[in-house]
py3Dmol code that shows the C-alpha trace and the ligand (Angstrom):
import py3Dmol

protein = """\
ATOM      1  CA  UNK A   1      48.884 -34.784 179.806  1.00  0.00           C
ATOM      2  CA  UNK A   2      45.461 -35.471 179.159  1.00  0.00           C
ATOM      3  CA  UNK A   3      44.715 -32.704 176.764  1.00  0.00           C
ATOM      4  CA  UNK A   4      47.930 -33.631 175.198  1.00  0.00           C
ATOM      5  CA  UNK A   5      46.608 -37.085 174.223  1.00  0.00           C
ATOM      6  CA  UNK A   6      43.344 -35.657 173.587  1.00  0.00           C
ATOM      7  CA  UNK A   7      45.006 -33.132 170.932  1.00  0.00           C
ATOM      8  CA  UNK A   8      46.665 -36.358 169.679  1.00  0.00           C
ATOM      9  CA  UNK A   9      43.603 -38.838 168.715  1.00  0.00           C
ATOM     10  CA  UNK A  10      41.860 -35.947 167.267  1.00  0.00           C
ATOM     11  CA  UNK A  11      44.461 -35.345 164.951  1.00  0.00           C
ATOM     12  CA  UNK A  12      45.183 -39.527 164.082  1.00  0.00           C
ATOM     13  CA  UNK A  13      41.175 -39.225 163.346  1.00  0.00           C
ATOM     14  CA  UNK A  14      41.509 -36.976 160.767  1.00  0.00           C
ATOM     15  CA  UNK A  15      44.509 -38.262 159.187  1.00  0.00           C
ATOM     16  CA  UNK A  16      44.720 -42.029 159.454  1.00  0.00           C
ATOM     17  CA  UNK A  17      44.060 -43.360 156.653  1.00  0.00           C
ATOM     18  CA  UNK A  18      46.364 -41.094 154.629  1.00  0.00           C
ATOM     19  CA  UNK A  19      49.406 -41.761 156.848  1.00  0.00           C
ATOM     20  CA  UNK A  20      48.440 -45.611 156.969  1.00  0.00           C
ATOM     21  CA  UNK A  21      48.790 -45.683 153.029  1.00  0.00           C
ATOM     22  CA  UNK A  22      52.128 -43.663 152.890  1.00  0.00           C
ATOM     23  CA  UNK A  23      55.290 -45.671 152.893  1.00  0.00           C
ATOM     24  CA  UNK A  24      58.956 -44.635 153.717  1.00  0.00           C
ATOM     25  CA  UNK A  25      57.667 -41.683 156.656  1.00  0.00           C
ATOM     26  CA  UNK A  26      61.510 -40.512 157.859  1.00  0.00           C
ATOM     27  CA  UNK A  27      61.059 -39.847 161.481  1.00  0.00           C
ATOM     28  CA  UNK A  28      64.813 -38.909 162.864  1.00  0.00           C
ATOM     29  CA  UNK A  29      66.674 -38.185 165.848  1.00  0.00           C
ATOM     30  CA  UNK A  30      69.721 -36.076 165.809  1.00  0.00           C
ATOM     31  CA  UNK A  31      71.801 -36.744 168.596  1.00  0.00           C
ATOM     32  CA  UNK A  32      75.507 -35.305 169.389  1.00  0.00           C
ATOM     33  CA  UNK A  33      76.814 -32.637 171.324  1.00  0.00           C
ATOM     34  CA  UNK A  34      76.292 -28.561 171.671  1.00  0.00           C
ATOM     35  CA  UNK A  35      78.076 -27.140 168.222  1.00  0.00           C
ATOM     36  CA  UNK A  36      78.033 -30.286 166.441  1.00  0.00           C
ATOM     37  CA  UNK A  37      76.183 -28.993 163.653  1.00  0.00           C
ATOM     38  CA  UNK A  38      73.134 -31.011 164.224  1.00  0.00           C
ATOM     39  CA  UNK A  39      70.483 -27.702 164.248  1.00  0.00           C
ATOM     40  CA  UNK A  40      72.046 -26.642 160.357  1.00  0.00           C
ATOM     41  CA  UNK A  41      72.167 -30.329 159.534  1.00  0.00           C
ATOM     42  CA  UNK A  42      68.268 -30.617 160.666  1.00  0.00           C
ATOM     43  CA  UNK A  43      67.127 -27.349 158.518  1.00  0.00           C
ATOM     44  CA  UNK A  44      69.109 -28.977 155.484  1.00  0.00           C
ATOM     45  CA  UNK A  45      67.380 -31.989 155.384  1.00  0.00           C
ATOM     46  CA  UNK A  46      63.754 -31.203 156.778  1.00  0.00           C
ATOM     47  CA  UNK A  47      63.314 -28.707 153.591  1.00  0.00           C
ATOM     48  CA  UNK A  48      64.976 -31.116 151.590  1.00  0.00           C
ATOM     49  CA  UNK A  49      62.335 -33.843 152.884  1.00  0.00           C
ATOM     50  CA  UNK A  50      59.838 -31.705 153.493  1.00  0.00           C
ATOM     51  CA  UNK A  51      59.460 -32.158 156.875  1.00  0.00           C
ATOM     52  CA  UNK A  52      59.241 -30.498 160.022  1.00  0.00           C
ATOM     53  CA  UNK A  53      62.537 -29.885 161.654  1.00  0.00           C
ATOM     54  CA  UNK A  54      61.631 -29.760 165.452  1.00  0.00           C
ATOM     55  CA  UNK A  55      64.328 -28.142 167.808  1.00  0.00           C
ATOM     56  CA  UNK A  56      63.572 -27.713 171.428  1.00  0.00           C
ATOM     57  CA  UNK A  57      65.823 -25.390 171.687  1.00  0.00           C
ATOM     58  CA  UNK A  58      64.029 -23.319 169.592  1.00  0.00           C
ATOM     59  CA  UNK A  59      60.834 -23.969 171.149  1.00  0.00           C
ATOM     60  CA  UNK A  60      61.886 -23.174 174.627  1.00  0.00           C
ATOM     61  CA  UNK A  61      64.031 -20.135 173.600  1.00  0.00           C
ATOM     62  CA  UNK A  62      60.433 -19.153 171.636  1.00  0.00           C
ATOM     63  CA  UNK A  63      58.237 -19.849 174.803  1.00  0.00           C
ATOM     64  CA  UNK A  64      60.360 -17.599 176.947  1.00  0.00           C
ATOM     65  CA  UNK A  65      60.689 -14.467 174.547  1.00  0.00           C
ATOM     66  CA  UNK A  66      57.021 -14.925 174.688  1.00  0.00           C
ATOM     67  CA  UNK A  67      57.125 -15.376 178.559  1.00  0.00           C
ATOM     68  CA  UNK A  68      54.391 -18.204 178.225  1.00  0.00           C
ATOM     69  CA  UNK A  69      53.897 -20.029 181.454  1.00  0.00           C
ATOM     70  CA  UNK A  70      56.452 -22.845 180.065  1.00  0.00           C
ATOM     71  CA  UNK A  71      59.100 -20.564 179.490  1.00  0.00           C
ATOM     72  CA  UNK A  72      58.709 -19.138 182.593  1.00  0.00           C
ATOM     73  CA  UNK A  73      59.521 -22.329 184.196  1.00  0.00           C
ATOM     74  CA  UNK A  74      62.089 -22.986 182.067  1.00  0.00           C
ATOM     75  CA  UNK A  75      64.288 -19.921 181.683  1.00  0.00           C
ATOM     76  CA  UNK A  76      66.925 -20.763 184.253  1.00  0.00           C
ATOM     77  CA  UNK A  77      67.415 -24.052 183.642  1.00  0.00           C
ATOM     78  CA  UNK A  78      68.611 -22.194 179.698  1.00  0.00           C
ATOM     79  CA  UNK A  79      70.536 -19.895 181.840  1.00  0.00           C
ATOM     80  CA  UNK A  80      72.925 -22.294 183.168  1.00  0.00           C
ATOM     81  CA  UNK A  81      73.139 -25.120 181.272  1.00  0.00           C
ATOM     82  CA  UNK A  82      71.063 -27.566 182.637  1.00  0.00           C
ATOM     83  CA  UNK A  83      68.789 -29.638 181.267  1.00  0.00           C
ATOM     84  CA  UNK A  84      64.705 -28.843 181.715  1.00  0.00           C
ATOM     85  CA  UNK A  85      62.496 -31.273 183.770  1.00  0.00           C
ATOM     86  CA  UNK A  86      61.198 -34.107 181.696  1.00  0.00           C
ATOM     87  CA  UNK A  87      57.465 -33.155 182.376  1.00  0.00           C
ATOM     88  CA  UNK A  88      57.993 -29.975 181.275  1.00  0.00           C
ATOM     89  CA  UNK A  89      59.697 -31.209 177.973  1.00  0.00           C
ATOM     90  CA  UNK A  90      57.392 -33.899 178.003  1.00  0.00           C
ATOM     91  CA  UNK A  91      54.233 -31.851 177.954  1.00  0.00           C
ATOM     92  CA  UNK A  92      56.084 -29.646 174.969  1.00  0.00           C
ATOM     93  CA  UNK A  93      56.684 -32.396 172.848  1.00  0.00           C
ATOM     94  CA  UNK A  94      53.497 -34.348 173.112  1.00  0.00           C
ATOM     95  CA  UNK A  95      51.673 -31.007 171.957  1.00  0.00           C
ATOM     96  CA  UNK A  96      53.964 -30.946 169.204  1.00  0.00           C
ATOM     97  CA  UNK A  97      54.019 -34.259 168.072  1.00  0.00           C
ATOM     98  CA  UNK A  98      50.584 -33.794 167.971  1.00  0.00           C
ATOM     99  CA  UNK A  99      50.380 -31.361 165.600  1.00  0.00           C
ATOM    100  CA  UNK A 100      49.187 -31.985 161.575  1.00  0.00           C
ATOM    101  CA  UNK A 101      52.236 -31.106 160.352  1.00  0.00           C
ATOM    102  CA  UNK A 102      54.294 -33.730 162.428  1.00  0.00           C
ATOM    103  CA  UNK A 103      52.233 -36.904 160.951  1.00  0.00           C
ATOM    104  CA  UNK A 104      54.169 -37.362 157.811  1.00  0.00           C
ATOM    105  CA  UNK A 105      57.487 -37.167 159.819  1.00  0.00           C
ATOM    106  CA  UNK A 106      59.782 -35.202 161.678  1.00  0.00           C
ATOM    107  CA  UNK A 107      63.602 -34.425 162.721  1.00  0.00           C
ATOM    108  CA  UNK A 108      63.912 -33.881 166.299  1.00  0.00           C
ATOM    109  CA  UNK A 109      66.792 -31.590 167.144  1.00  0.00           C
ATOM    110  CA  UNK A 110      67.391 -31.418 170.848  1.00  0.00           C
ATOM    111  CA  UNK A 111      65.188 -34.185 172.038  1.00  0.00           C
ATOM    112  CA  UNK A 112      65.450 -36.570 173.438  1.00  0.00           C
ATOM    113  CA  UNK A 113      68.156 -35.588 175.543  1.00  0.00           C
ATOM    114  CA  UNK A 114      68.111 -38.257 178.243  1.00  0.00           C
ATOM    115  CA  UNK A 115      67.110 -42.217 178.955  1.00  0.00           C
ATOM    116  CA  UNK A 116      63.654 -41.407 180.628  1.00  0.00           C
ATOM    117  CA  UNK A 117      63.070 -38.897 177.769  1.00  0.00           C
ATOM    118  CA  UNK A 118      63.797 -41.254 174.893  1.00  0.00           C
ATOM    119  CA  UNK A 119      61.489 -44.141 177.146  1.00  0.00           C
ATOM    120  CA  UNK A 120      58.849 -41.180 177.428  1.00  0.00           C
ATOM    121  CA  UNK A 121      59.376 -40.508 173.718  1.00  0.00           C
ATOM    122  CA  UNK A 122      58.777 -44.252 172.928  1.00  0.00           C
ATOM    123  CA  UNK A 123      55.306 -44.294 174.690  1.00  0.00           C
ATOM    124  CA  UNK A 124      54.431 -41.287 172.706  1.00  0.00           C
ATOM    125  CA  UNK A 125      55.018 -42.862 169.688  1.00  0.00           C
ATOM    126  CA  UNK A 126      53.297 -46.035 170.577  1.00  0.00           C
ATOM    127  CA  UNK A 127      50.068 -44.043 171.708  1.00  0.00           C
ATOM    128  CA  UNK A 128      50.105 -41.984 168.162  1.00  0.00           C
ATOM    129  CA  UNK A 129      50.323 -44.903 166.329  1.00  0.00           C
ATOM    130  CA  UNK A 130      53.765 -44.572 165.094  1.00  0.00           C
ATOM    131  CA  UNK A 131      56.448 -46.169 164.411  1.00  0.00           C
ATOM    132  CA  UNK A 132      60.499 -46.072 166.005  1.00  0.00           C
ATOM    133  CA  UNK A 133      62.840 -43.141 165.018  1.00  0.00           C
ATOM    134  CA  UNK A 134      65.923 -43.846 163.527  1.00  0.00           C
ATOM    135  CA  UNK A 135      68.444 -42.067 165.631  1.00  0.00           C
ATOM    136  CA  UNK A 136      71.688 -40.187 163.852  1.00  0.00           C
ATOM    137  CA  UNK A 137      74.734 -39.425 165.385  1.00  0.00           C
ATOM    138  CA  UNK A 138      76.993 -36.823 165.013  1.00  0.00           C
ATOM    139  CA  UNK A 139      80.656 -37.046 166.312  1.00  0.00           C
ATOM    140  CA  UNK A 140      82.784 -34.016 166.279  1.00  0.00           C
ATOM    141  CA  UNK A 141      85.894 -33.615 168.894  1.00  0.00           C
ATOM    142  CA  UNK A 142      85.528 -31.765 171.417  1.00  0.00           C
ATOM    143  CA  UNK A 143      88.062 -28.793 170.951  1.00  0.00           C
ATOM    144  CA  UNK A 144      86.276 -28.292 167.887  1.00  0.00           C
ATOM    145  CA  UNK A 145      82.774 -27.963 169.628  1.00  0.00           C
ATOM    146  CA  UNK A 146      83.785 -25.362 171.533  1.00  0.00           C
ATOM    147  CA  UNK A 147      85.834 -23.347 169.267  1.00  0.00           C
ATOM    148  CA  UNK A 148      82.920 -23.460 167.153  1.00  0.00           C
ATOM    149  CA  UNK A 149      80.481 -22.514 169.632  1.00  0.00           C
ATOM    150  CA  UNK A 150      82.471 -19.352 170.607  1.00  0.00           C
ATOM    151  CA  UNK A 151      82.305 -18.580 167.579  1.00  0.00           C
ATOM    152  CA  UNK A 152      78.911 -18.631 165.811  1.00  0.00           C
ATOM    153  CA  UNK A 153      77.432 -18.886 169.517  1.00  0.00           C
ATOM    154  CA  UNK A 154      73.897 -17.185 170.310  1.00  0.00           C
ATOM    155  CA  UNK A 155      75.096 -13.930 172.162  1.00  0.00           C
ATOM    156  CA  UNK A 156      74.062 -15.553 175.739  1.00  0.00           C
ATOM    157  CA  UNK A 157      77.039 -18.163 175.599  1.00  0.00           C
ATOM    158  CA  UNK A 158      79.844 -17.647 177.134  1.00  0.00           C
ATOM    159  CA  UNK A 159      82.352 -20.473 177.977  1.00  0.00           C
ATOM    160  CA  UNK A 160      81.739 -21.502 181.105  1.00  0.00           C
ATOM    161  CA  UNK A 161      77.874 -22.586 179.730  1.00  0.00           C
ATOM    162  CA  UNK A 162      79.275 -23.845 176.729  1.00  0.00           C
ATOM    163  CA  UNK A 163      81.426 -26.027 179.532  1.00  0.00           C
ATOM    164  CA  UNK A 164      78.601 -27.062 181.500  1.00  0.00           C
ATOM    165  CA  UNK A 165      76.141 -27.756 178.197  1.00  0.00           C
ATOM    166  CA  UNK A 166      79.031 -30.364 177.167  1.00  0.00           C
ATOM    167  CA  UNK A 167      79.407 -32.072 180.508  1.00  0.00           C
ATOM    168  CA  UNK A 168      75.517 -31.882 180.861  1.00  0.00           C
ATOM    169  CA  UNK A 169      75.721 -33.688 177.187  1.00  0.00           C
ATOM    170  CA  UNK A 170      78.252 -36.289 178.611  1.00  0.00           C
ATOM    171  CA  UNK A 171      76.366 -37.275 181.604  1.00  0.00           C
ATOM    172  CA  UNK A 172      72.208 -37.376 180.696  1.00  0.00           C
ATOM    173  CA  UNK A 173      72.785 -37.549 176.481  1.00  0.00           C
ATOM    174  CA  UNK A 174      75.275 -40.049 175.601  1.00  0.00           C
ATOM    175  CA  UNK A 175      74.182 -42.872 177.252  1.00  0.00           C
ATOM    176  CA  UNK A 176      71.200 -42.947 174.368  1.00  0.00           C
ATOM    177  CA  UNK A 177      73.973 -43.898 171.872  1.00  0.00           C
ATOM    178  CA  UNK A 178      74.067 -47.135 173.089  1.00  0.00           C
ATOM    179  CA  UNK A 179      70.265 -47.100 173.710  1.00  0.00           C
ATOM    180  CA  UNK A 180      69.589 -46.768 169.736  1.00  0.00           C
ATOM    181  CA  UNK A 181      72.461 -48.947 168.904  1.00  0.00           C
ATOM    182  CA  UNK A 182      71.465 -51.748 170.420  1.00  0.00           C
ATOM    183  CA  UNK A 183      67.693 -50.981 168.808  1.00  0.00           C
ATOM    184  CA  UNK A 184      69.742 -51.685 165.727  1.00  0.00           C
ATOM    185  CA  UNK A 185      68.366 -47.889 164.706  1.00  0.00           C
ATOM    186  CA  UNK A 186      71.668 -45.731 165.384  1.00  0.00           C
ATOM    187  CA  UNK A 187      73.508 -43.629 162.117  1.00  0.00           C
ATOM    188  CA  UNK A 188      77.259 -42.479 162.861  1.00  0.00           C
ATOM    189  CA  UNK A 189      78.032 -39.405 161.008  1.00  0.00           C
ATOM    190  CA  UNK A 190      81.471 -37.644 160.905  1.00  0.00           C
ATOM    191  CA  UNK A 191      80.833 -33.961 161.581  1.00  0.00           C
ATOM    192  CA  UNK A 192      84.198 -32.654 161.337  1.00  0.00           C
ATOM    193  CA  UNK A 193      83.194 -32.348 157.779  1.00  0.00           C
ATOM    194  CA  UNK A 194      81.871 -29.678 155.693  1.00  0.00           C
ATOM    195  CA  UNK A 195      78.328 -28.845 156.136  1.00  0.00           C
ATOM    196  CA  UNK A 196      78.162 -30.156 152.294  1.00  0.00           C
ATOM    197  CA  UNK A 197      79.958 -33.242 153.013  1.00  0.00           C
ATOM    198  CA  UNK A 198      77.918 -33.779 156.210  1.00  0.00           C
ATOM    199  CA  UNK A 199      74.428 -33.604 154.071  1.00  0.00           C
ATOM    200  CA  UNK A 200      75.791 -35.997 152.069  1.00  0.00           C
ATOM    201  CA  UNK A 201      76.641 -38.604 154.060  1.00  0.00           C
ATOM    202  CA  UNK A 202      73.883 -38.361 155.936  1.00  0.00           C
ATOM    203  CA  UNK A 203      71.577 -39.079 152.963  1.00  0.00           C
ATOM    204  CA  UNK A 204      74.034 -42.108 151.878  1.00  0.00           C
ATOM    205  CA  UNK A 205      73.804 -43.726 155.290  1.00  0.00           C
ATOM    206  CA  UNK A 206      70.009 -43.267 155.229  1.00  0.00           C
ATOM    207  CA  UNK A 207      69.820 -44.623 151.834  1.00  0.00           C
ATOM    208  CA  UNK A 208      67.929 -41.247 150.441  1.00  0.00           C
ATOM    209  CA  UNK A 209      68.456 -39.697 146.675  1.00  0.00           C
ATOM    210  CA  UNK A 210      70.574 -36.729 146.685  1.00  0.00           C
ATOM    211  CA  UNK A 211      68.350 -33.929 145.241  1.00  0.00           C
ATOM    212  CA  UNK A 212      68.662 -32.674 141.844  1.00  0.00           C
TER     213      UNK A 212
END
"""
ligand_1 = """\
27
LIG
P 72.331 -26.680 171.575
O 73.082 -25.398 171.560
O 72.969 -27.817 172.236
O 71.709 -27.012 170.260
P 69.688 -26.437 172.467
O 69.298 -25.199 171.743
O 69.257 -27.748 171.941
O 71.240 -26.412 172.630
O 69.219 -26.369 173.990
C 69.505 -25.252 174.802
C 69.043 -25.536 176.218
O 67.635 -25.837 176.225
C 69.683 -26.738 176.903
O 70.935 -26.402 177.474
C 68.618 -27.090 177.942
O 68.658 -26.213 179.047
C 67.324 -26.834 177.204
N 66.817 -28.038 176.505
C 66.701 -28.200 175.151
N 66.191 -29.419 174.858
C 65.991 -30.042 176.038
C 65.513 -31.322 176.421
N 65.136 -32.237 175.492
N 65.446 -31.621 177.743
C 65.814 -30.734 178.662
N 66.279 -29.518 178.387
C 66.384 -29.157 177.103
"""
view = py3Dmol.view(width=600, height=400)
view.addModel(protein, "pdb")
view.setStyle({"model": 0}, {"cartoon": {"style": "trace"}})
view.addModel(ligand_1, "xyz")
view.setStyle({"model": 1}, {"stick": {}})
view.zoomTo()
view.show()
């Protein structure tokens, strides 16, 4: 962790003052369950916003095809639905949060995916000067989640994960609703809607133009 906050005040050095002087930095968390659309949702919006679109998911998935020592660790927890240890995740997204590109604003896809994560996440933010994430939520029943998953799933999913990814969702994520609601900071999104009609009410409820 050390080198991870180390990596972090070298970067606020060198950008400081421009971030200070910037208004309006959109730093959001996209919360719901497995298949609800929130990865596509994310890629919309960070090119729309031009920012960074941040999926752990990714990231791990990327660290084990490159069989870094992180994805070593982390491979089985992928495998079977459970969620990675919070150091592990912790010491991923500190690096990343870190990095140039993440100063002006992010969407965080994936993370955090638990209380101690989001509390963890909080002390990041405090330590690299920024400010709270506005959380967005998107609910999408639960037949639908899996039907969808099936289909357009990654080739490694097979039900029974897709099962154990939803009641792994259940138990750690969903208690974070009411952790960002009651911060005043929490979005509800329908996401039975079309990926169209999901964009835009997601830029309604966050008060952003719709792009021309
Ligand atoms: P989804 O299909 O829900 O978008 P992800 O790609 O976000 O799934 O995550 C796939 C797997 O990666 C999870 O089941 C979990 O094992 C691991 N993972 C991703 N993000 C986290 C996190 N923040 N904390 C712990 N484990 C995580």
């Amino acid at each position: 962790m050390g080198l991870i906050f180390l990596g972090a005040s070298e970067a606020q050095k060198r950008t400081q003052a421009p971030i200070l002087a910037q208004g309006n930095i959109m730093r959001l968390i996209f919360l719901g369950p497995p298949g609800a659309g929130k990865g596509t949702q994310a890629a919309i919006l960070a090119q729309e916003l031009n920012i960074p679109h941040i999926s752990t998911g990714d990231l791990l998935r990327s660290a084990i095809a490159q069989k870094t020592a992180l994805g070593i660790l982390a491979q089985a927890y992928l495998e079977s639905g459970e969620l990675v240890p919070d150091a592990l995740i912790m010491a991923m997204m500190g690096k990343r949060l870190a990095e140039f590109d993440a100063l002006g604003g992010w969407i965080l896809d994936g993370f955090p995916r638990n209380l101690s994560q989001a509390q963890a996440l909080d002390r990041l933010l405090q330590i690299l000067g920024q400010s709270h994430p506005q959380a967005v939520n998107f609910n999408v029943a639960t037949e639908s989640l899996i039907a969808r998953m099936l289909q357009q799933g990654r080739k490694d999913d097979n039900e029974n994960l897709i099962r154990r990814r939803l009641e792994v969702y259940q138990e750690k994520t969903t208690p974070l609703i009411n952790f960002y609601k009651q911060r005043r900071c929490l979005i509800d999104i329908d996401g039975n809607l079309t990926p169209e009609a999901v964009n835009q009410s997601i830029r309604a409820k966050l008060s952003l133009a719709v792009p021309v």
